[in-house]
C-alpha positions as CSV (number, residue, x, y, z in Angstrom):
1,X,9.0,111.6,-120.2
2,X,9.0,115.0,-121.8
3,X,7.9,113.6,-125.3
4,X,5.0,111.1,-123.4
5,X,3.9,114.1,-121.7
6,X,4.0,116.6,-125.0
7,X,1.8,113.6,-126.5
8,X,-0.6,113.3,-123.9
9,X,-0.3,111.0,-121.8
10,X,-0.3,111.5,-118.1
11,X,3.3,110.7,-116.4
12,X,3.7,109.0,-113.4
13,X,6.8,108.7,-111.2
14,X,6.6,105.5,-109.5
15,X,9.8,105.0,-107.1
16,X,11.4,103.0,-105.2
17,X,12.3,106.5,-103.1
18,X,11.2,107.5,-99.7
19,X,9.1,110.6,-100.1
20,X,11.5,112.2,-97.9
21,X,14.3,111.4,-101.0
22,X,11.8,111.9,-103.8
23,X,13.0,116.0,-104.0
24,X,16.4,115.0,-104.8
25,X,15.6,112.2,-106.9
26,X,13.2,115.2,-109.3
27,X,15.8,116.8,-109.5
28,X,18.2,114.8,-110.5
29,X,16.1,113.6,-113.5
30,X,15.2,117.4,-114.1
31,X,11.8,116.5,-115.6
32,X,9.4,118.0,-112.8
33,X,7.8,119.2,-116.2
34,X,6.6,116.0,-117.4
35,X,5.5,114.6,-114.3
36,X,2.0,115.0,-113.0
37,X,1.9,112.6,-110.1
38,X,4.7,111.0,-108.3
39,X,4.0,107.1,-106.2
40,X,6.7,107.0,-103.5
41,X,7.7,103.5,-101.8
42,X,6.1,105.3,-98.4
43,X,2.3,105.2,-100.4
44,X,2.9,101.6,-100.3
45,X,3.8,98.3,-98.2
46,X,5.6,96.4,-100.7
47,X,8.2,98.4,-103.1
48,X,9.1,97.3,-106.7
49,X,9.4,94.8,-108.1
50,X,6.3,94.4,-106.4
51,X,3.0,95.6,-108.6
52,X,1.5,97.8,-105.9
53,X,3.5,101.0,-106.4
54,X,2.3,100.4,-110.6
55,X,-1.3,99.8,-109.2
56,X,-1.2,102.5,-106.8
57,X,0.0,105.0,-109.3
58,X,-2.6,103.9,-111.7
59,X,-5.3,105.9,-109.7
60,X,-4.7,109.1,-110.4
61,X,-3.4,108.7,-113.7
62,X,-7.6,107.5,-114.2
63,X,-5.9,104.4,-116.0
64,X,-7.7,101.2,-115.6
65,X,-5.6,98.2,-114.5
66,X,-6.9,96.1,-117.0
67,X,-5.0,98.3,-119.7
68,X,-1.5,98.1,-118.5
């Protein structure tokens, strides 16, 4: 994450975490960072593998769906 982020691009976490989980699960990974947005399951109705949390995350990263 640390290198795609020193590069450029615009990571973000998409998880199946509760928001209420998603401090513990940052850090955990220890890469707060890297990450610029975070797409918790509660965002969401259906949860990976699922492509809504991808989609939804897609917003404010400003990346077309059409790309990934």
């Amino acid at each position: 994450m640390r290198a795609l982020a020193g590069s450029g691009w615009r990571v973000v976490l998409v998880t199946s975490a509760k928001d209420s989980e998603l401090s513990a699960l940052r850090r955990a990974i220890d890469a707060d960072d890297a990450i610029a947005e975070t797409s918790p399951s509660d965002d969401v109705e259906e949860g990976k593998p699922a492509p809504e949390p991808v989609r939804y995350a897609l917003r404010p990263a400003q990346v077309p769906p059409v790309l990934v």
